[in-house]
C-alpha positions as CSV (number, residue, x, y, z in Angstrom):
1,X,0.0,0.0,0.0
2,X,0.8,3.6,-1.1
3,X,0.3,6.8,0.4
4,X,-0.4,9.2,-2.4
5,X,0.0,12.7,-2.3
6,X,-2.6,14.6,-4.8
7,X,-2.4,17.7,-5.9
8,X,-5.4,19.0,-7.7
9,X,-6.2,22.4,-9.7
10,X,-9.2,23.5,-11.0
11,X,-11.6,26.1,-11.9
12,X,-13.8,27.2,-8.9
13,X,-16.9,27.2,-10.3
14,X,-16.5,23.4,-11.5
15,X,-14.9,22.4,-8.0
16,X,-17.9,20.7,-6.4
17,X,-19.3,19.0,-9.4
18,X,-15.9,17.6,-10.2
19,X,-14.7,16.6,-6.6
20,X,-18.1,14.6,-5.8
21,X,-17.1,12.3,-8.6
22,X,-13.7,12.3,-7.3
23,X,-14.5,11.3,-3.6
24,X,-16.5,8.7,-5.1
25,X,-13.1,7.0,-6.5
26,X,-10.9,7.3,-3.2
27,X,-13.9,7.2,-0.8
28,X,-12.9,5.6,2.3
29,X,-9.0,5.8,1.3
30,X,-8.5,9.6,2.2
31,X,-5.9,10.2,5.1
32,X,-5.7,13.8,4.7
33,X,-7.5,16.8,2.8
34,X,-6.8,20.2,2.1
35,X,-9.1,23.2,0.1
36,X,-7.0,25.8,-0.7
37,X,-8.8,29.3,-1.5
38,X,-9.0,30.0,-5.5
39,X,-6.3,32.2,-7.1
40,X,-7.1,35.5,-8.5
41,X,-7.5,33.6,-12.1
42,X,-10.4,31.1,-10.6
43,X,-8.2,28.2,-9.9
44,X,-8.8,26.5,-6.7
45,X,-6.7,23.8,-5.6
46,X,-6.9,20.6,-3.3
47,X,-5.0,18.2,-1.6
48,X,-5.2,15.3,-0.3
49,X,-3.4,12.2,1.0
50,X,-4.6,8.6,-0.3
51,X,-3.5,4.7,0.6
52,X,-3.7,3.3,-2.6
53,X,-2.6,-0.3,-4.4
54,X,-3.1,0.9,-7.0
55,X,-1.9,4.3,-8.0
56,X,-1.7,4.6,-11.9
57,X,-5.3,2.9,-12.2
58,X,-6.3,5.6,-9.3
59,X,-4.8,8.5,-11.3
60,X,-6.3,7.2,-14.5
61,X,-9.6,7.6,-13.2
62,X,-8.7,10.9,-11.8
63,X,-7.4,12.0,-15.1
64,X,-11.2,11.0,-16.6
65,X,-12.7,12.7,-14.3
66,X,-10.5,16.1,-14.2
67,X,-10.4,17.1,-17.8
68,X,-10.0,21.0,-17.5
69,X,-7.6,20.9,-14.5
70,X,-4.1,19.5,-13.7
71,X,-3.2,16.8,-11.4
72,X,0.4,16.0,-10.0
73,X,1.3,13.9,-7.2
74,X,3.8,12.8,-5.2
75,X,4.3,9.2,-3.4
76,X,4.9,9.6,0.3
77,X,5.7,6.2,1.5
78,X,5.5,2.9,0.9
79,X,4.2,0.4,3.5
């Protein structure tokens, strides 16, 4: 098991929409989440910390799912 890092931009006004579908994917594998306040272009950011076995299938999804934003990540540790 993983523990993913992701970090998520978007534009504000398609946040909720977007990250509903989203916590449907990693519900119940979140270990951390931040909402950071939109920029002054209308981006908001988020992120969040997720034990995954799977992280290129998880990020995948993601990538479906976040089609007008960016997505990096970062993997935090290994257990």
């Amino acid at each position: 098991m993983k523990i993913v890092e992701l970090d998520i931009k978007l534009p504000y006004e398609k946040r909720g929409k977007i990250l509903s579908k989203i916590l449907s994917e990693v519900r119940g594998k979140i270990k951390d989440i931040h909402f950071l306040p939109p920029t002054s272009k209308g981006i908001s950011e988020i992120r969040m910390e997720v034990a995954e076995e799977n992280v290129q299938k998880l990020l995948e999804d993601i990538k479906k799912i976040v089609r007008d934003g960016k997505i990096s990540f970062k993997v935090l540790s290994e257990a």
